[in-house]
C-alpha positions in Angstrom: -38.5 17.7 40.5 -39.8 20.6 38.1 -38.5 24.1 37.7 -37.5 26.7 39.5 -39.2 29.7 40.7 -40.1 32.6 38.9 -39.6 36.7 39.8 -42.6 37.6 41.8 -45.2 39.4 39.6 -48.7 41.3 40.7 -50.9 38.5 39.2 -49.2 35.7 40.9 -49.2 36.9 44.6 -51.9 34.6 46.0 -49.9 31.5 44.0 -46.3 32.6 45.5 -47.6 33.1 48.9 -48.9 29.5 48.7 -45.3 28.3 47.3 -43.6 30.0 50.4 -45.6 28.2 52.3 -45.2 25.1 50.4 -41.3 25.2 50.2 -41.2 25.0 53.9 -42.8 21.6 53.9 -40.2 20.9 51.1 -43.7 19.9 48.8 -43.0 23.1 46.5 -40.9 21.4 43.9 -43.4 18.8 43.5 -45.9 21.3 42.4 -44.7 24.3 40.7 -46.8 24.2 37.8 -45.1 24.1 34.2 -46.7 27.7 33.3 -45.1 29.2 36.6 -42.2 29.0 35.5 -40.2 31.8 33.2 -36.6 30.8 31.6 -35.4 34.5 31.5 -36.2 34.4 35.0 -34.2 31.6 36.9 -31.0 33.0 37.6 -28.3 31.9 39.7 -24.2 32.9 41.1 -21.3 31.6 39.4 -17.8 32.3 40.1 -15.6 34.3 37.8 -11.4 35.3 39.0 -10.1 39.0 39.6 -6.8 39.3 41.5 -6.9 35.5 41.7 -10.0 35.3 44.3 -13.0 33.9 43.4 -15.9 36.8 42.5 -19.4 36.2 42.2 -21.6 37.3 39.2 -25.1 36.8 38.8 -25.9 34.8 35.5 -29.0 33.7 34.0 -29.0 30.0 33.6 -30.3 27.4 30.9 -33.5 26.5 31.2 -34.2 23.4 32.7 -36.2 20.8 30.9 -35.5 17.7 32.2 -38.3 18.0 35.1 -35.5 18.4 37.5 -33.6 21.6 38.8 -29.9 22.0 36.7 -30.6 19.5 34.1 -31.4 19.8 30.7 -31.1 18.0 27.6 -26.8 18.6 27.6 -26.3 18.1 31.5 -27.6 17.2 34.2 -25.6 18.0 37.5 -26.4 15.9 40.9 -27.4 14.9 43.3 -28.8 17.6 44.2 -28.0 18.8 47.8 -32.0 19.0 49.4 -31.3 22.6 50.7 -30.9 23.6 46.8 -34.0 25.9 46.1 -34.4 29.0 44.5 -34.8 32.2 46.8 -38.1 34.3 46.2 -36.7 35.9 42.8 -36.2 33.2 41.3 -32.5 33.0 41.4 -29.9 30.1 43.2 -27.9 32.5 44.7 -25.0 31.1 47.0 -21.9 32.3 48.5 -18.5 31.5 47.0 -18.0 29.8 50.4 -21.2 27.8 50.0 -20.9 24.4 48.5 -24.0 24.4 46.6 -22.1 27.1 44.8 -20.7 24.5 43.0 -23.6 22.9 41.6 -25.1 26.0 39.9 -21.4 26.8 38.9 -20.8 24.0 37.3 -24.3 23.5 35.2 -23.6 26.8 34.2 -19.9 26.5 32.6 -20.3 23.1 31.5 -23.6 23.9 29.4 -22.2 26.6 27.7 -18.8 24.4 26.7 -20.8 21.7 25.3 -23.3 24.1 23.7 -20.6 26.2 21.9 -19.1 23.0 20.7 -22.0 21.4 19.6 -22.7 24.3 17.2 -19.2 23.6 15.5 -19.7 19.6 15.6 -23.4 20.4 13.6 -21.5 22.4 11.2 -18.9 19.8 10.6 -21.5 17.4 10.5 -20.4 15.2 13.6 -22.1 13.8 16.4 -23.0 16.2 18.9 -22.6 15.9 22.9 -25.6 15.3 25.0 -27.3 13.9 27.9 -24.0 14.0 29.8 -24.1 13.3 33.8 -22.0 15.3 36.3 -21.8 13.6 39.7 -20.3 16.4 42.3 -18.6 14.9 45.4 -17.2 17.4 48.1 -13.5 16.5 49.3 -11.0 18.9 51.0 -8.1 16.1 50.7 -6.7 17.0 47.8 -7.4 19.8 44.5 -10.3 19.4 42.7 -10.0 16.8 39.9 -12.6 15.5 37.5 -12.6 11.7 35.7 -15.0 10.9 32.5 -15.9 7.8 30.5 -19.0 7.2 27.9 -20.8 4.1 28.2 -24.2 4.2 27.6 -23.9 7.9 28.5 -21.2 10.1 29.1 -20.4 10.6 32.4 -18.0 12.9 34.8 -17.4 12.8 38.4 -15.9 15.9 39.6 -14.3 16.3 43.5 -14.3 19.7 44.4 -12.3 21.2 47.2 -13.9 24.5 46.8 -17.4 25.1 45.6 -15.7 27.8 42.8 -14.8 25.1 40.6 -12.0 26.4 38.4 -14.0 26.7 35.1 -11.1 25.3 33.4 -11.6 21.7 35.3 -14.9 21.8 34.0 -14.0 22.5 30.6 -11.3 20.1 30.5 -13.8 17.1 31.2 -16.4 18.4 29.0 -13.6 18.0 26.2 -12.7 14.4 27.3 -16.5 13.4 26.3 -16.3 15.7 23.1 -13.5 13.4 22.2 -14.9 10.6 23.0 -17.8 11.0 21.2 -16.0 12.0 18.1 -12.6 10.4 18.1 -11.8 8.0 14.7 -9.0 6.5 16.7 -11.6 5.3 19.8 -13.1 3.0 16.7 -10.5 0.8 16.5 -9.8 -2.6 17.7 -8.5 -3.5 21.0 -4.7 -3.5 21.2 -3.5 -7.2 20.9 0.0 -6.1 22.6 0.1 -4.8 25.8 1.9 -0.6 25.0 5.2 0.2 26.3 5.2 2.3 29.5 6.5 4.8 27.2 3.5 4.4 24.4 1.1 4.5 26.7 2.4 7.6 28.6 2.0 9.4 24.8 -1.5 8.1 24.3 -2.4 9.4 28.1 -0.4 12.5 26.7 -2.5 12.6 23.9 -6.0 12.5 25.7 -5.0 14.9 28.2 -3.7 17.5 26.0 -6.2 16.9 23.6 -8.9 17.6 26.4 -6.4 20.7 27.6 -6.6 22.4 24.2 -10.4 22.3 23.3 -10.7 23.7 26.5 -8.1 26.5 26.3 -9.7 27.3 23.2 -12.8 27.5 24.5 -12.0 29.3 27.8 -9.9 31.8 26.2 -6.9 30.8 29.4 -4.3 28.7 28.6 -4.6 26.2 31.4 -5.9 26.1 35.1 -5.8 29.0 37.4 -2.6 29.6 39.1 -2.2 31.1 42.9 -5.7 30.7 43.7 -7.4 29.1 46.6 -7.7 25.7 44.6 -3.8 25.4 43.3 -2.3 27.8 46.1 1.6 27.9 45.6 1.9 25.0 43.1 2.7 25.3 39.9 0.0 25.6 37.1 -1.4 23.0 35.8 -2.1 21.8 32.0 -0.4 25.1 31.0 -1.1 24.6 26.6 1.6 27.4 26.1 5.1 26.2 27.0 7.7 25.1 25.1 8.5 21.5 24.9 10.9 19.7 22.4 10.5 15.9 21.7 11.8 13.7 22.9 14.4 15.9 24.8 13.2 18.1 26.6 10.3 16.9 28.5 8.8 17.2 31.8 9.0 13.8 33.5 6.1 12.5 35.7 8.8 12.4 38.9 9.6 15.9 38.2 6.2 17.3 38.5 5.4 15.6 41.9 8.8 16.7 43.7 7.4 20.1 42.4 3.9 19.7 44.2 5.7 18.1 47.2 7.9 21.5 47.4 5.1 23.5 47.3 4.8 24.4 51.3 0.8 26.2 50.8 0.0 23.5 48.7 1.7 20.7 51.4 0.0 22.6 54.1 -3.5 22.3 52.6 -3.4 18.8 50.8 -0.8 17.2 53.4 -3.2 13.6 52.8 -2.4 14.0 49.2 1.0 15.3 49.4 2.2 11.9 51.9 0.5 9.9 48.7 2.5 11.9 46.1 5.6 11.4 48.6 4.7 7.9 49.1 5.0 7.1 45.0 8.0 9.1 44.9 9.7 7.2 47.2 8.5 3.7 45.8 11.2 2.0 44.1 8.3 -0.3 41.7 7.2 2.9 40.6 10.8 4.6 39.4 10.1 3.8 35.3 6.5 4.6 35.6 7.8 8.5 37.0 10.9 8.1 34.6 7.9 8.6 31.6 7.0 11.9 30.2 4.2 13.8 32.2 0.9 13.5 30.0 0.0 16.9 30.6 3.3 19.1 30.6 4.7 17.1 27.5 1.6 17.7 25.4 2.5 21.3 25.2 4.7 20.0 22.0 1.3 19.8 20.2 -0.6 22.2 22.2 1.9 25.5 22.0 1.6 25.7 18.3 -1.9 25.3 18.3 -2.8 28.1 21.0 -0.3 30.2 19.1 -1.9 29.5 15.5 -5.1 30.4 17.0 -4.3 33.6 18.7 -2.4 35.1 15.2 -5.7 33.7 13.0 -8.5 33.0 14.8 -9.8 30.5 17.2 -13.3 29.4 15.8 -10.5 27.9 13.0 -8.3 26.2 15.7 -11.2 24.4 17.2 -12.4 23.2 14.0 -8.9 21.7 12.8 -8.7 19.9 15.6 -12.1 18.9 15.9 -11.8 17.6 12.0 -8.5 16.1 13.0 -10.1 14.1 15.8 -12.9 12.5 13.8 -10.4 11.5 11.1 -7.6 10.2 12.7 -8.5 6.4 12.4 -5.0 5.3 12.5 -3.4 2.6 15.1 -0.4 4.9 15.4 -1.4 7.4 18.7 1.2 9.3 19.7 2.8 13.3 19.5 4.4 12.4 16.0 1.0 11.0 14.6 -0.9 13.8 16.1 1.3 16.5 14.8 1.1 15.0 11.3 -2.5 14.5 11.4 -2.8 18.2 12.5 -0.6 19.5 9.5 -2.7 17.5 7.1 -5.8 18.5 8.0 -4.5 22.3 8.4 -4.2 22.4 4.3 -7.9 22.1 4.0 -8.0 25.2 7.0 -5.4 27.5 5.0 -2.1 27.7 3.8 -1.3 30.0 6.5 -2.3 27.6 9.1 -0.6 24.6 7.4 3.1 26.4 6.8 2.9 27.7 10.8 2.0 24.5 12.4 4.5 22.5 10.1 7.3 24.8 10.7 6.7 25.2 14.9 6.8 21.4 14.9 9.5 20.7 13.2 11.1 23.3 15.5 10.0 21.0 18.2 11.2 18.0 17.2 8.4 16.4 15.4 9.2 15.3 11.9 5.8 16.5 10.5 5.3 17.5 6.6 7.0 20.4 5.3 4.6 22.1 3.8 6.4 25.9 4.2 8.3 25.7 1.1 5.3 24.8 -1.1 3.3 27.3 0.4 5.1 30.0 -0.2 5.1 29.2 -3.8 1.5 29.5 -4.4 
């Protein structure tokens, strides 16, 4: 399928009336010729949040050059609902009630993540993201959630309940295949021991907030939007600025469900889900597996000082720290200590500034990182 309609100009009025006519038959996409078609021209609605409801805004989109509508060579959303055409200027205009919403929506943010990150990975001079498939599946049983993996390409599924797709979801998975494609520790062997329960609830800990940060830093927001018609009454979600101390204070997995389960709007909506959630809660085989630190509340011991360091000096700085961190951290060790040490490390190349406030917050948090403060302010 080829692009998208363009705005209706004088010389073109015999050509569009034939398209009208074509579209239809559902023939038109076949044979919109490529010098119809105008990038400044295709347009679409995306979602953006005032007062926590979902507002529409009229955006003009990345061209498509993949031969196929909302695809290019970053993304390539699908599959396409059939009823997903332009309108007569050119522009995939849906209501934030309409689910093919969703599909424009989420070309939209998740270009413009990878694109702003691929200008910082070319700087750095590390591989950039690309040719990344988004499969979009509608179901009202539970929030929307996203789950990515690289293979021969990288790849998301995202479930939406809603077709205004918090933009943060979307970021959050672009960031899993950033780090995926760029992570030294991903290049190692395969573990010959199986982890500890409580290992591997760090490593999970690591990939979620790692995933939470790039796209906080991104986004501007410091986690998903609360009290809108996605997360209702629960509480927010992958929050990068609270405070955690390790290994003491710590949000445990069991605490966070009894926390969705209590939610009455959110019990209401998702009562499918919420019976699951009860259901695990309840099960005595999974008691240790709750008992463990929740991946994406306890990464805020990493994450705070980050989003903090990057609101007093500057974000571009924050993302490439941790970007350089990611690439070179080859080492076995993957956990909140090893991260936080990597991070300090890596901050003396950034600045003195950012390596004295990132050593100091997490040592304040518990995390026996270098103490680079004192020989800082020497120099």
């Amino acid at each position: 399928m080829v692009m998208g309609l363009v705005k209706l100009r004088s010389a073109m009025r015999c050509w569009d009336l034939l398209v009208m006519l074509l579209l239809g038959a559902g023939l038109a996409s076949a044979l919109i010729p490529e010098t119809a078609l105008s990038a400044d021209s295709i347009t679409g609605h995306v979602a953006v949040w005032h007062h926590h409801k979902p507002v529409l805004k009229t955006v003009v989109l990345p061209p498509f050059t993949s031969g196929h509508y909302l695809a290019d060579a970053l993304v390539q959303v699908g599959p396409l609902p059939e009823s997903l055409q332009p309108d007569i200027d050119g522009c995939f205009c849906y209501d934030v009630n309409d689910d093919r919403l969703a599909y424009v929506h989420t070309y939209y943010y998740a270009h413009q993540v990878i694109a702003d990150y691929n200008v910082l990975l070319r700087e750095l001079r590390l591989p950039q993201l690309r040719d990344v498939v988004i499969t979009l599946t509608k179901d009202q049983t539970r929030p929307t959630f996203g789950v990515s993996w690289r293979k021969k390409r990288p790849h998301t599924a995202l479930h939406f309940s809603s077709p205004a797709v918090d933009p943060f979801t979307i970021a959050h998975e672009m960031a899993h295949l950033i780090d995926y494609t760029i992570g030294g520790r991903y290049k190692q062997k395969s573990q010959t021991t199986i982890p500890s329960l409580r290992q591997q609830a760090e490593e999970d800990g690591v990939a979620e907030g790692t995933a939470s940060i790039l796209a906080a830093l991104e986004l501007g927001t410091t986690g998903n939007l609360p009290f809108t018609s996605e997360t209702l009454d629960a509480p927010p979600a992958n929050d990068v600025d609270s405070f955690v101390r390790f290994p003491d204070l710590m949000i445990s997995r069991r605490q966070v469900l009894r926390d969705l389960v209590s939610a009455p709007r959110f019990a209401a909506r998702y009562a499918q889900h919420v019976y699951k959630l009860q259901q695990s809660l309840e099960d005595p085989m999974s008691r240790e597996l709750l008992a463990q630190p929740d991946e994406n509340t306890a990464s805020a011991v990493i994450n705070q000082p980050l989003w903090q360091a990057a609101v007093r000096f500057g974000f571009k700085p924050a993302k490439i720290l941790y970007l350089k961190t990611l690439a070179g951290w080859a080492s076995p060790e993957v956990g909140y200590v090893a991260l936080g040490r990597e991070l300090v490390i890596t901050a003396q190349e950034i600045g003195p500034k950012w390596a004295a406030f990132l050593s100091e917050e997490y040592r304040r948090r518990g995390l026996p990182v270098p103490d680079t403060h004192i020989d800082v302010r020497q120099n």
